[in-house]
N, C-alpha and C positions, 0 to 999 in steps of 0.2 A: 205687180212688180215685186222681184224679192225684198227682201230685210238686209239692211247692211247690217254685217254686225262685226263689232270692231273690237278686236285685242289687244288694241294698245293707241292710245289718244295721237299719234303719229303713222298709225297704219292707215286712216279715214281722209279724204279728201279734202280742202278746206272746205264747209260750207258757204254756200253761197245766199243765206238770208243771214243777215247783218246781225243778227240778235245773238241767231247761235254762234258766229264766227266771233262772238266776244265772249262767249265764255268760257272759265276755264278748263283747259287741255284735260283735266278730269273729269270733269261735269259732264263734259263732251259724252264723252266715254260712256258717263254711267246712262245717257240718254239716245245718245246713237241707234242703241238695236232697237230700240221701242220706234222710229222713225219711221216712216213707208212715205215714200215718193205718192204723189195723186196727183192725177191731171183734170181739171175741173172744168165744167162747160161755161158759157159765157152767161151773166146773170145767175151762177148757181148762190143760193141764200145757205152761208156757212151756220148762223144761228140765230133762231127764230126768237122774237120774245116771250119771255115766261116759260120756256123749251130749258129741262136741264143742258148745260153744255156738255159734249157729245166729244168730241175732239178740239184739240189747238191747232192750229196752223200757221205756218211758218212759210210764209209766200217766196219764192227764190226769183220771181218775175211773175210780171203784168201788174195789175192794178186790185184794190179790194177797199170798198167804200163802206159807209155806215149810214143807213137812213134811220130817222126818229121821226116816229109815229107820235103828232101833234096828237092834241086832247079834241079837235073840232076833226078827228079823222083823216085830216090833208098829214104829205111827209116833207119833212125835213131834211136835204133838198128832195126837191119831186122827181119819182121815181122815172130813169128813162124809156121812152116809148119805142 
């Protein structure tokens, strides 16, 4: 998908992840063009442990959970089948 890139913090749509839509109307701006829309498959693993992070993500809908990898090897919750 393209790049939005935005000249002016009222030319851009509002966002629709809660995080960005609080920030302010400049910030916006200076972080807009670096954004790219992704559509992600179901179970995709955004970031691995001990994996430098890679990207952030800013989910505009669906769901995005966190499992922890106990010490006896089981997750915390257990991972769905």
């Amino acid at each position: 998908m393209a790049h939005l890139h935005l000249l002016h913090p009222s030319a851009a749509p509002a966002p629709r992840n809660r995080l960005l839509a609080a920030l302010p109307p400049e910030d916006l701006a200076r972080l807009w063009p670096r954004l790219e829309p992704v559509e992600l498959p179901l179970r995709h693993i955004l970031q691995v442990p001990e994996e430098p992070i890679a990207a952030l993500h800013f989910p505009e809908s669906g769901w995005v959970s966190m499992i922890a990898l106990l010490a006896d090897g089981g997750a915390d919750p257990p991972p769905l089948k």
